[in-house]
N, C-alpha and C positions, 0 to 999 in steps of 0.2 A: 668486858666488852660484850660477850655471849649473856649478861644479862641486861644489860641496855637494851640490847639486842631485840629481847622477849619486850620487853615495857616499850619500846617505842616504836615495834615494827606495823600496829595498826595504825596510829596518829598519822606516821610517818609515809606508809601505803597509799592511806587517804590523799597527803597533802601532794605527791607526786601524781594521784588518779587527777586529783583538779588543778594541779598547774602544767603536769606535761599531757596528761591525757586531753583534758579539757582545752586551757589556754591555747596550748603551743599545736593543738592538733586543729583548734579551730582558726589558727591561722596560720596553718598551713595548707588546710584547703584553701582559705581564702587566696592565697598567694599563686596557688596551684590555677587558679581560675581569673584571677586578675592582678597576676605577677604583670612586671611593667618588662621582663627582658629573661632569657631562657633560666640565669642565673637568681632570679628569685624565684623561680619555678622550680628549679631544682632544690634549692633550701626546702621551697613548701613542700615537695614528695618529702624530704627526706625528715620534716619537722613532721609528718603525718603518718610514715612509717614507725617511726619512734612511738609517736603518742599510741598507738594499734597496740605496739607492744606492750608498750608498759602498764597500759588499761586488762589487757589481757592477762598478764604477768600476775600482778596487784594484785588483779580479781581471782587469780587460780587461788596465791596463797592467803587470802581471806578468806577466802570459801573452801577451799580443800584443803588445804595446807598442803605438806612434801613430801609426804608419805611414799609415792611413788617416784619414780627416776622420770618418767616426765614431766610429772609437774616440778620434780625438782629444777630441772633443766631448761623450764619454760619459765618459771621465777628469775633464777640465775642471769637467763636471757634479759630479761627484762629489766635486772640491777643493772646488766651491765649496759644496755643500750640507754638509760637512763642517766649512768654516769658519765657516758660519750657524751652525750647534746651538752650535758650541764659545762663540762669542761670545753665543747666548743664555742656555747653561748659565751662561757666568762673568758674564753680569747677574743674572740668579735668585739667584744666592752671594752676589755680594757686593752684592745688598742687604738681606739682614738676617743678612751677615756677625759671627760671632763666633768663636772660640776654641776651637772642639771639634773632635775627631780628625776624624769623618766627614767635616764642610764641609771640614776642610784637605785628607783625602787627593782628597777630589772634585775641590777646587778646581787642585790638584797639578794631579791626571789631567789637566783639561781646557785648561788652562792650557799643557800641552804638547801638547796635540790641538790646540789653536788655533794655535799656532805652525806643527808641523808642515803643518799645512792652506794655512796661507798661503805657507808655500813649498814645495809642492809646485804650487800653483797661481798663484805668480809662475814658477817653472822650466817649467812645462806652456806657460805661453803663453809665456813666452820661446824656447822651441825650436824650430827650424826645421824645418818636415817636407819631405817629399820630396813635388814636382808630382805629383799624378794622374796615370795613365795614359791614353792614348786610349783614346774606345770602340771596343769590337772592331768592334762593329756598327752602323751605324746605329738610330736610334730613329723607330718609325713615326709621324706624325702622330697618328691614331686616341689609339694607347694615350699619346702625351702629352698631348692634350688632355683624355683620362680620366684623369690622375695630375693637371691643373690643374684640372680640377672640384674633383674629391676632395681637393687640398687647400684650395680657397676655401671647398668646404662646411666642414670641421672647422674652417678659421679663423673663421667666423661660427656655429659655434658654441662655440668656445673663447669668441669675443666677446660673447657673451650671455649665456653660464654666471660671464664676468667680470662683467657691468656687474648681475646676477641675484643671483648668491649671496653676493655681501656685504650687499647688503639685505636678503636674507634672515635672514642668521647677525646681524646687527645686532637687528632688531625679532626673532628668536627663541630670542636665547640673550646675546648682549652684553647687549640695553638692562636685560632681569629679571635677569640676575646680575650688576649693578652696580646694581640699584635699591635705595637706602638703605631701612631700618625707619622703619615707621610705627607707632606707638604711642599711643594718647591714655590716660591715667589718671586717672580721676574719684573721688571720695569724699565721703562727710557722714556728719554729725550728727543722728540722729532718738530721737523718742520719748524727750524727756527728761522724767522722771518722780521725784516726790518718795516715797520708798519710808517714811519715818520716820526711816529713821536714816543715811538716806546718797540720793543722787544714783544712779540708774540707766537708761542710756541705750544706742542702738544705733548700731551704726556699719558700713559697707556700705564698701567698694572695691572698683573696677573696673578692669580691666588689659584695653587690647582692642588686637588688632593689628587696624590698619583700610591696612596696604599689600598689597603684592600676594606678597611674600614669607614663608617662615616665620621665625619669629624665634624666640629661646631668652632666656628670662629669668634673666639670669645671679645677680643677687642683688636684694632686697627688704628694705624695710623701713617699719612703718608705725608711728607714733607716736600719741599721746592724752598731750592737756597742759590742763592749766589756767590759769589767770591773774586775778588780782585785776584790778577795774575801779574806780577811782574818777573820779566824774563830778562838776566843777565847777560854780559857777554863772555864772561869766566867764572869758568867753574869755583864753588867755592872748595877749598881743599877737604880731605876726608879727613881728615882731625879736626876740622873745623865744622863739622857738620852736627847739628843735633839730635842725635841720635834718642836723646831722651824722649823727645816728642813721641815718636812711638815704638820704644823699649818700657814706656813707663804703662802704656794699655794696650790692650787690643780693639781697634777702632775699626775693624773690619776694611772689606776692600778700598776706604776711601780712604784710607792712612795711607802717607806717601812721604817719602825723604825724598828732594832733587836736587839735584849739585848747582842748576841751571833756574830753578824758579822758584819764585817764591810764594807761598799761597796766606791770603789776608784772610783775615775773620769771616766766617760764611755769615753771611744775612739770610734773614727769615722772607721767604717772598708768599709762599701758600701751603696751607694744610689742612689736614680733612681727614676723614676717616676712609679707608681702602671698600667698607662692604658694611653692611648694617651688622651691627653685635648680635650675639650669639645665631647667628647664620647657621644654617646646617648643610654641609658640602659633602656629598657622596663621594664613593667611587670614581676615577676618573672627571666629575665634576669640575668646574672652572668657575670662580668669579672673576671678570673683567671689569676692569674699571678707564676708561678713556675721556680725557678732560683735554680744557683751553685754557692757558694762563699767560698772564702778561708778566712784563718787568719793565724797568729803566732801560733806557738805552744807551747810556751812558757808562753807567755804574758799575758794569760784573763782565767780564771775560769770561768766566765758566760759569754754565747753569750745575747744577745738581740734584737729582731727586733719590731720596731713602724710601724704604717702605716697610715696616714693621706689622708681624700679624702674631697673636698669641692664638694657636688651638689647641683642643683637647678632644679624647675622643667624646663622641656624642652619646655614646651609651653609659659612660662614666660621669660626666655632666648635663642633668636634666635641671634647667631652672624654671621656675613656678612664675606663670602667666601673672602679671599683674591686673586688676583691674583694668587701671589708667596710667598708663606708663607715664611718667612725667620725664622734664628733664635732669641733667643730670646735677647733683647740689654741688654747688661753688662752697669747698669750706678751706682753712688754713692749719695743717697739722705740721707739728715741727719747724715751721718757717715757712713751708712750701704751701701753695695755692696750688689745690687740686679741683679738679671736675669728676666728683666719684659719683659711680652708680653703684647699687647692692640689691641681690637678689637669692631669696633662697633658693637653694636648692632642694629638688624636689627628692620627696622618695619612692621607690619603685613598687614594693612591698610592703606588708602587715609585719613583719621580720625585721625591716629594719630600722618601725620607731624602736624595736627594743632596744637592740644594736649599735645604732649608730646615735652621733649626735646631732644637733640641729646644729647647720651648716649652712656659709650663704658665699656666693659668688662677688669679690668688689673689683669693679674695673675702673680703672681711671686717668686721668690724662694730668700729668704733671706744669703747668701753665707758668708759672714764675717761682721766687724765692729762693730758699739759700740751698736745695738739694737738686742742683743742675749739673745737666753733664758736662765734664771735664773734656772731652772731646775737642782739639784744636779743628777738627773735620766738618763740623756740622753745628747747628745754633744747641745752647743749653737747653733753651723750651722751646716747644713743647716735648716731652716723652710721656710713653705709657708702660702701662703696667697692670700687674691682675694677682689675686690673691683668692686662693679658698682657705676660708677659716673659718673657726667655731663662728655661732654667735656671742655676742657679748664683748668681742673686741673695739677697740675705738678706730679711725681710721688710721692712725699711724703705724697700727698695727701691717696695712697692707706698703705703706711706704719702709717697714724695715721686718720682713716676717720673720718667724722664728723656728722655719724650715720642721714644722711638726708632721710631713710627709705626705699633707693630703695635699697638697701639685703633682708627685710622683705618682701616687694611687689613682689619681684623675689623668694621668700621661698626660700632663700641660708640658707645650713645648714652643719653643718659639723658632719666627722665620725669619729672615729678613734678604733686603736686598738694594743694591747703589748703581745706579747709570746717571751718567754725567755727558754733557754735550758743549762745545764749547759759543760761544755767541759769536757770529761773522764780525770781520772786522768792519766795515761799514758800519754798523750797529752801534761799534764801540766810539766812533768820533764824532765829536761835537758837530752841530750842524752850522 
């Protein structure tokens, strides 16, 4: 090993001066000056600090070799900060490792920058250096008691800037950029009105981020249904009741068992989208939504309106401005008729084309075919849905995903919400 050692520790110097000193320090300035959020800023100091060292390091022991205990230690330093980045870069890879040129050749590079690394800094401590010299001169009391001050003061304040600024970086930068989306979505049913020849009423949604972060609302969708009621005059027994209905899913607040009524197939009467896609909602922010819709007058005893919203936070999902936004493509994956959109996602940093992989946003609204909700509560279609994934998947990819983690890493979460109003009886009888 200690002769490998010798033979490749110039090549090997070289090839870390120009991919971590060079490469990774030049982009880490970059990042440092047009990072897109505090956390590619931080990578770029810390991709820039590295490169300083190891150019420094490199260059001592080319140029001077280790003769002395600081250069030796200034070397050592430099293996070792060397072999840090290289084993962080190849975590950042390979965890949302796939198949494309970039991540390979990155993963190449660092993968032999890690190697290298560690054995130049098993050889560096393996080697033997030569004793110190005597001092020429004695050293006077005075100015040594002046070098042990000066350095107890800087250790007790190294010691306080340690046990300081992780509590600090904790409560003002960790804890709000991992604090998940908070969202509440409310809605109803008002003003139902018998017009003469049809049913007309109003309907309101509310979308409010009530966390501390901003969020982006990735897709929407908001329903109006009807349903027949017929109302018995005996109960039916409790061992006669079907319980399956909703033991077999959870159908949210509009699942219901009644001993006394009976609820018929919801019909589709209007639907729309709650708020434009990828919306961006601050803080205490609100989007309202407040519409006029008709129906039969005949037809439905209970109105119904759902309201589904997918967000994620906004600093975790940035997607790339199209040119010419078109609409969105009608295609048929697996049986089902979807309305998908797709959009990449952007990146923040110079950091993380190495990093990461190319990634695209697909949203979609589910329109007919054979992958409809089971749901006795509310019509099969439409529903939507959203997917972050690589590129290079087809779309069905986003109608059955393969839960590879990047929704959790993006904190996508979903809302929803059911008000129901019943139609006056007037309304319900024949004219």
């Amino acid at each position: 090993m200690l002769r490998l050692h010798r033979r490749i520790q110039r090549p090997a110097r070289s090839y870390l001066i120009a991919y971590i000193g060079v490469v990774l320090g030049a982009i880490g300035l970059f990042d440092i000056y047009r990072g897109g959020n505090l956390d590619v800023r931080t990578d770029g100091v810390l991709l820039l600090v590295v490169a300083v060292t190891t150019v420094v390091g490199c260059t001592v022991a080319l140029r001077l070799g280790t003769s002395t205990p600081s250069h030796r230690w200034t070397v050592r330093c430099a293996d070792g900060a060397a072999l840090a980045v290289a084993l962080w870069i190849a975590y950042r890879i390979q965890s949302n490792f796939v198949l494309q040129p970039l991540l390979v050749v990155s993963a190449v590079l660092v993968v032999g920058a890690g190697v290298l690394a560690a054995l130049l800094l098993y050889g560096d401590g393996c080697t033997r250096s030569e004793p110190p010299s005597p001092p020429a001169a004695r050293e006077e009391g005075p100015a040594r008691a002046t070098l042990l001050a000066g350095g107890l003061g800087a250790l007790g304040t190294l010691l306080a800037a340690a046990l300081a600024l992780p509590q600090f970086w904790y409560a003002s930068h960790y804890e709000p950029s991992n604090a998940p989306p908070v969202v509440a979505v409310e809605n109803g049913i008002d003003d139902v009105e018998d017009t003469g020849d049809h049913v007309e009423f109003s309907l309101w949604i509310s979308v409010e981020n009530k966390g501390k972060t901003p969020v982006r609302m990735l897709t929407s969708l908001y329903e109006i249904s009807g349903t027949r009621v017929t109302v018995g005059q005996a109960p039916v027994a409790p061992e006669e009741l079907p319980y399956e209905r909703i033991t077999g899913g959870n159908y949210g607040a509009a699942a219901r068992l009644s001993a006394f009524a009976d609820y018929g197939d919801p019909q589709t009467i209007q639907v729309g989208p709650v708020g434009e896609d990828y919306a961006w909602i601050g803080p205490d922010e609100k989007v309202h939504t407040r519409l006029r819709a008709q129906a039969p007058r005949d037809r439905f005893q209970l109105l119904r309106i759902t309201a589904d919203v997918t967000v994620a936070r906004a600093d975790r999902v940035e997607v790339d401005d199209r040119p010419q936004p078109g609409a969105r493509a009608l295609k048929t994956c697996d049986g089902t008729r979807i309305a998908e959109d797709r959009r990449p996602l952007a990146r923040l940093g110079a950091f993380e084309w190495l990093t990461e992989s190319r990634r695209e946003l697909v949203t979609f609204w589910a329109v007919s075919g054979e992958l409809g909700d089971e749901s006795p509560w509310w019509p099969a279609f439409p529903w939507t849905g959203v997917s972050l994934q690589h590129d290079g998947h087809d779309c069905a990819h986003a109608l059955k995903p393969d839960h590879d983690g990047l929704e959790d890493r993006a904190m996508v979460g979903w809302a929803s919400s059911v008000a129901e109003a019943a139609v006056p009886a007037s309304s319900r009888a024949r004219p």
